[in-house]
ZATOR-491878 format. One record per residue (C-alpha): x, y, z; residue in one letter. Coordinates in pm, whole numbers, plus 50000, padded with zeros to 5 digits. Last residue first. Example, Ala and Ser with C-alpha at 12.3 -4.5 7.8 and 13.67 -1.06 7.14 Angstrom:
2
     X     Y     Z rest
 51367 49894 50714    S
 51230 49550 50780    A
END
This chain:
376
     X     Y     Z rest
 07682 67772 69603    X
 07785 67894 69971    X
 08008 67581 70004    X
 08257 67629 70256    X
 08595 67526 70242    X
 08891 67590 70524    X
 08848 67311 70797    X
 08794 67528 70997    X
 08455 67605 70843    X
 08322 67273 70973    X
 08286 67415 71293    X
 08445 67317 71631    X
 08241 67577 71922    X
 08505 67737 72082    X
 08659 67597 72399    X
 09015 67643 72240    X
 09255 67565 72538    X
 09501 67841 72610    X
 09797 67932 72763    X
 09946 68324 72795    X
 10251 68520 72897    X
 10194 68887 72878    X
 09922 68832 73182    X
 10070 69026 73488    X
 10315 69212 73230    X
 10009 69462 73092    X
 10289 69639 72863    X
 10234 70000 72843    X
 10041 69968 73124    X
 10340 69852 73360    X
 10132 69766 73677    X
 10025 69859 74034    X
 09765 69626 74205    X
 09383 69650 74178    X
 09324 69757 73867    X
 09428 69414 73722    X
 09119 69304 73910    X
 08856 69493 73718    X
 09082 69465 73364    X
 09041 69060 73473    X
 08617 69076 73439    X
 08515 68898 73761    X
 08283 68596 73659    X
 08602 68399 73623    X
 08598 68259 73963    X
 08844 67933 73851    X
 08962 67796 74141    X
 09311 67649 74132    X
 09279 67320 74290    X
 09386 67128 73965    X
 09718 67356 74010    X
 09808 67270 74314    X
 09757 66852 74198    X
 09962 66923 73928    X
 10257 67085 74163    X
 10279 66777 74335    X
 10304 66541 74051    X
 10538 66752 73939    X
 10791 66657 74212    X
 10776 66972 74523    X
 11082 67059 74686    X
 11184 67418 74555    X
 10785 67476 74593    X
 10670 67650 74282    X
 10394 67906 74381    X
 10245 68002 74031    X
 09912 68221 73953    X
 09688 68181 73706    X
 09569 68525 73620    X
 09204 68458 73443    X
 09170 68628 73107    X
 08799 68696 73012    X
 08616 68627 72663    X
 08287 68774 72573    X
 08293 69016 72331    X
 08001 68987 72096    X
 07831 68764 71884    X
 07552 68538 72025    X
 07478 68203 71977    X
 07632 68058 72329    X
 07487 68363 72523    X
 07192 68204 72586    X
 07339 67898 72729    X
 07457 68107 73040    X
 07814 68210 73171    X
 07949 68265 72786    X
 08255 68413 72944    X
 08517 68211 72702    X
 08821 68173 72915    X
 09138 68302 72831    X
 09491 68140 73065    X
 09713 68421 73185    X
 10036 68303 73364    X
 10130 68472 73697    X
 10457 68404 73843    X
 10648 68259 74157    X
 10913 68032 74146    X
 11080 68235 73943    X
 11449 68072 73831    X
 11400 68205 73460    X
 11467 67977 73225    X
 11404 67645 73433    X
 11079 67813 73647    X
 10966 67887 73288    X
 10986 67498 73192    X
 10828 67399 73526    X
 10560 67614 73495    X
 10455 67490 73118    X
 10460 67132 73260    X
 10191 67179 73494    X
 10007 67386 73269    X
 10014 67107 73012    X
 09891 66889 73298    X
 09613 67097 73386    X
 09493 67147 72996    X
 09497 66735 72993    X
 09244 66772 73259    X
 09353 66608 73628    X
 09292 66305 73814    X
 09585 66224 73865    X
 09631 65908 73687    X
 09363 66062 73421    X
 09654 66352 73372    X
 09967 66090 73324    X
 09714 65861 73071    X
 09644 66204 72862    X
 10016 66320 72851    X
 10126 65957 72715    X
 09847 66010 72476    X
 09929 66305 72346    X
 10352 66195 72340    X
 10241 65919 72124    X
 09983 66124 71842    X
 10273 66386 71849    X
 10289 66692 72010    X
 10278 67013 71741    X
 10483 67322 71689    X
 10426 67682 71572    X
 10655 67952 71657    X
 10525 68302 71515    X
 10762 68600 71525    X
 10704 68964 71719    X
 10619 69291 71628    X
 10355 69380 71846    X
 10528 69685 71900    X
 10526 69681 72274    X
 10610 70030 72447    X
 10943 70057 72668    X
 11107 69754 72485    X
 11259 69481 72656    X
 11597 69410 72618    X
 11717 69153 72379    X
 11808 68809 72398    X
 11541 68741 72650    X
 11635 68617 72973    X
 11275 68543 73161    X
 11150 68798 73385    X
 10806 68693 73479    X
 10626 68982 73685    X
 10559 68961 74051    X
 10302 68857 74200    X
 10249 69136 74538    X
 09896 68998 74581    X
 09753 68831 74313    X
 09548 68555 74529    X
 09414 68769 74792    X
 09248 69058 74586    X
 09118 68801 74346    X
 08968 68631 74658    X
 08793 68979 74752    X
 08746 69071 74483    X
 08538 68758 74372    X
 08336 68829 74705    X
 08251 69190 74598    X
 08148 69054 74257    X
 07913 68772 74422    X
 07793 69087 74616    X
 07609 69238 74300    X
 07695 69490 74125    X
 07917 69337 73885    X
 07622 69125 73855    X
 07418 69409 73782    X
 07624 69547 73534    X
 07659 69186 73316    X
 07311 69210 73262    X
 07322 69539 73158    X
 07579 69427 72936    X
 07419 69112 72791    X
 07114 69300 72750    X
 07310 69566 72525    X
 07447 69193 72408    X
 07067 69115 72192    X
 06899 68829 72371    X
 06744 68516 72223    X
 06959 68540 71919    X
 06791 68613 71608    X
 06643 68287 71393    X
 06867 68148 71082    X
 06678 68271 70780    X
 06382 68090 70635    X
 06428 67950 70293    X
 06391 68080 69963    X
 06685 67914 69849    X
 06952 68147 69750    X
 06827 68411 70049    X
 06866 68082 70276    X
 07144 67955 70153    X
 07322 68319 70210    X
 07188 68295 70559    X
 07314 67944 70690    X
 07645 68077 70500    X
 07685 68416 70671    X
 07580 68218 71026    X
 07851 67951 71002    X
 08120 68287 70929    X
 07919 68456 71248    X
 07946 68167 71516    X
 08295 68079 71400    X
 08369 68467 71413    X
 08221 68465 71780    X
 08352 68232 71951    X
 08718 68385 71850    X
 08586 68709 71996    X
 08369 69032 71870    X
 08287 69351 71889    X
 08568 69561 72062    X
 08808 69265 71923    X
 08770 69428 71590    X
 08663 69281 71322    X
 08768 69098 71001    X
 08656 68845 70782    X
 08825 68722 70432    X
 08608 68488 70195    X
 08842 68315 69909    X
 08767 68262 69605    X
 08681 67942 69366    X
 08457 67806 69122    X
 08532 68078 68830    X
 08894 68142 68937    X
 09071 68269 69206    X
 08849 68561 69299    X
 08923 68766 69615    X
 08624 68869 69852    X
 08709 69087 70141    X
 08479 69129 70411    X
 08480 69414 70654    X
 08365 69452 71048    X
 08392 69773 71292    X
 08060 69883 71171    X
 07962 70130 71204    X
 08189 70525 71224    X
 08349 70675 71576    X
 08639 70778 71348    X
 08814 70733 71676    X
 08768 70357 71686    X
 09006 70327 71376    X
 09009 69989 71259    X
 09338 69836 71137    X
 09486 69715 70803    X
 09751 69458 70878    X
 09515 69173 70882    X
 09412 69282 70507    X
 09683 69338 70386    X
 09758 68971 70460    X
 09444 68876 70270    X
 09550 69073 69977    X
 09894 68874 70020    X
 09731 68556 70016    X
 09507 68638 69693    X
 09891 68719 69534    X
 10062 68397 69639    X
 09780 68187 69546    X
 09745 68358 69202    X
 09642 68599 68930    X
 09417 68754 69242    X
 09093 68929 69186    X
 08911 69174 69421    X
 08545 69233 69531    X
 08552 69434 69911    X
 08263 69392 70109    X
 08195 69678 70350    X
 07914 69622 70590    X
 07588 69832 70540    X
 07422 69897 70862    X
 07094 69895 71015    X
 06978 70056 71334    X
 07293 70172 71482    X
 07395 70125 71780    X
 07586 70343 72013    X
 07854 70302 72260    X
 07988 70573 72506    X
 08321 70541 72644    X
 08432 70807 72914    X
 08615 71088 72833    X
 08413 71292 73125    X
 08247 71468 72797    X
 08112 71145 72676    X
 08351 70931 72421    X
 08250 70751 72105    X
 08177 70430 71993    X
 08022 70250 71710    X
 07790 69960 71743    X
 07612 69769 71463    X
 07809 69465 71443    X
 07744 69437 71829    X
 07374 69460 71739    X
 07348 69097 71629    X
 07055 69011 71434    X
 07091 69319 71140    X
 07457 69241 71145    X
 07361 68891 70974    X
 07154 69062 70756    X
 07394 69260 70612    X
 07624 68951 70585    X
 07388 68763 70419    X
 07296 69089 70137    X
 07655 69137 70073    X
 07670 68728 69997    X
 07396 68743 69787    X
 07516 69031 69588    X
 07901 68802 69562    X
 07695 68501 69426    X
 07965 68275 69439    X
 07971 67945 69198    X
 08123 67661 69350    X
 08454 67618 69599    X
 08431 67885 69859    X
 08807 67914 70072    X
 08772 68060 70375    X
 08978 68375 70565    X
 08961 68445 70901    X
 09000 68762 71156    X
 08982 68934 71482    X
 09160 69253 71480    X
 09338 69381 71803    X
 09651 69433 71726    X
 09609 69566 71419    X
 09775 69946 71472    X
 09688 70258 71461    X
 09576 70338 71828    X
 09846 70076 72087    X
 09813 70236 72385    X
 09483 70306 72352    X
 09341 69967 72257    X
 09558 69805 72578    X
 09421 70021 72898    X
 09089 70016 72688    X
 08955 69653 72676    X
 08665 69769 72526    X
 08355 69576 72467    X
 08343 69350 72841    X
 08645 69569 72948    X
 08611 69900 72977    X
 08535 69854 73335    X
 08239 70067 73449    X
 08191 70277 73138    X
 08229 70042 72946    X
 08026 69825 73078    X
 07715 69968 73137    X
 07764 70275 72945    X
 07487 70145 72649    X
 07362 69830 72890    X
 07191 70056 73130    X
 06992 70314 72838    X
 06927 69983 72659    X
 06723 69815 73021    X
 06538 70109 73055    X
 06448 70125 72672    X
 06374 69756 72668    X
 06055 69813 72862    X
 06028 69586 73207    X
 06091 69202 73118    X
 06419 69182 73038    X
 06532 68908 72821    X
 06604 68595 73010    X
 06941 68482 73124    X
END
């Protein structure tokens, strides 16, 4: 993707509703942000420890500049008088940096958690939709809290901007050029974006889309307690790791198939469900990043799509069998899944078709996950 070579005015004007307008997906996935107004559902976040000396004014000024490359962190959003969304973009912005102290561990962790539980209100129609909270341990140390909202940005995208914050930050401390712009801005992105959606790729991607979730029917596994009419959100955190043996075991059984380990773990993710529920047929949704082209790689923004991978268990078939279904699975994931979703009648106040979820990071692995950054 190159950027546009008539005026960028033209190409602005498309990319503002482009979108949005059309899907509400790409920077608003609406059918969910609605239903759920007030709450943190939606915030993208991480917190860093920075061992050394902080210059917190430095650090206000990186992060300003930072937004001054991207324009997602400079969009606000408001509605036209068909209620349809509108974005705008500012020209500069000041992001809010918050300067606390903490006695503690347990006290800088609850700020953070605060934090995550404080929302953004799109309705204030105010820029940006991004904060940073700074919370002093000690002389050496703090910790670096960012938040978003999804509307502007994705897991890709808050590696991409905490490595950028640093990169910058040396480079005010230093004297040293700053990190370069992207190559495109994402109002070309979503223009872009439009005329693909326009084009007959899209109509094709329907089409198969169309096919393939016909009539799937939503997961009913037997929960201990019924359903709720609207979801809270509310829910518990299981963690759990495979060990270094059963890794490799699950690597060798994928290479004898010829499958990806992420195929296999499918695989085996069907089978359990089909076990608890009896379903033989269900839709699991699996994120992708949407960075189509190399220049989007660098860019912040909202990128990432949810593909419906859908399950025909065959009361016969050994897993072996139903590895080699899923390997075939195409994955046509230039058609956003709000688009397709549209297609065939669903609970909104839940989303069902993709309430269950796999993933396999493909973000960019940074040496800010490991937790310490040196800005000093």
């Amino acid at each position: 993707m190159r950027r546009h070579p008539v005026p960028g005015k033209s190409l602005r004007d498309r990319g503002r509703g482009a979108i949005w307008r059309r899907t509400a997906f790409c920077l608003r996935p609406s059918s969910e942000i609605e239903l759920v107004p007030g709450t943190a559902a939606y915030l993208v976040h991480s917190t860093v420890r920075v061992r050394g000396p902080l210059n917190v004014e430095l650090l206000r000024a990186a992060v300003d500049a930072t937004a001054a490359r991207h324009d997602s962190l400079r969009m606000r959003f408001t509605e036209n008088a068909d209620g349809e969304p509108v974005v705008h973009v500012a020209s500069d912005v000041r992001v809010p940096v918050t300067v606390t102290a903490a006695p503690g561990e347990a006290d800088a962790r609850e700020l953070v958690a605060t934090s995550v539980r404080t929302p953004f209100d799109l309705d204030l129609d105010v820029a940006p939709l991004v904060r940073v909270l700074v919370v002093r341990l000690a002389d050496q140390e703090h910790l670096v809290h960012l938040a978003m909202h999804h509307i502007v940005s994705d897991g890709w995208s808050l590696t991409l901007l905490l490595d950028e914050i640093a990169a910058t930050y040396g480079a005010l401390r230093d004297g040293t050029p700053a990190p370069p712009a992207p190559a495109v801005d994402y109002l070309e992105y979503a223009a872009w974006q439009r005329d693909r959606l326009d084009g007959p790729a899209t109509g094709d991607g329907f089409a198969y889309w169309t096919r393939t979730l016909a009539g799937v029917p939503a997961l009913e596994l037997p929960t201990d307690r019924p359903r709720p009419a609207v979801q809270s959100y509310a829910g518990g955190t299981h963690r759990f790791a495979l060990d270094a043996d059963l890794t490799d075991g699950l690597r060798r059984l994928s290479r004898a198939h010829r499958a990806t380990l992420y195929t296999t773990l499918l695989t085996g993710l069907q089978a359990v469900l089909f076990r608890h529920s009896g379903q033989r047929d269900f839709a699991i949704g699996s994120p992708v990043a949407g960075r189509v082209v190399p220049e989007l790689e660098n860019l912040v923004g909202l990128f990432v799509n949810t593909l419906a991978l859908r399950a025909h268990l065959s009361p016969v078939a050994a897993t072996a069998d139903t590895a080699r279904v899923a390997r075939r699975l195409p994955v046509r994931s230039c058609v956003a899944f709000a688009l397709v979703a549209g297609i065939r009648p669903r609970d909104c106040d839940t989303l069902r078709m993709r309430d269950l979820r796999t993933a396999e990071p493909d973000q960019p692995v940074d040496q800010l996950d490991a937790g310490t950054v040196a800005f000093a």
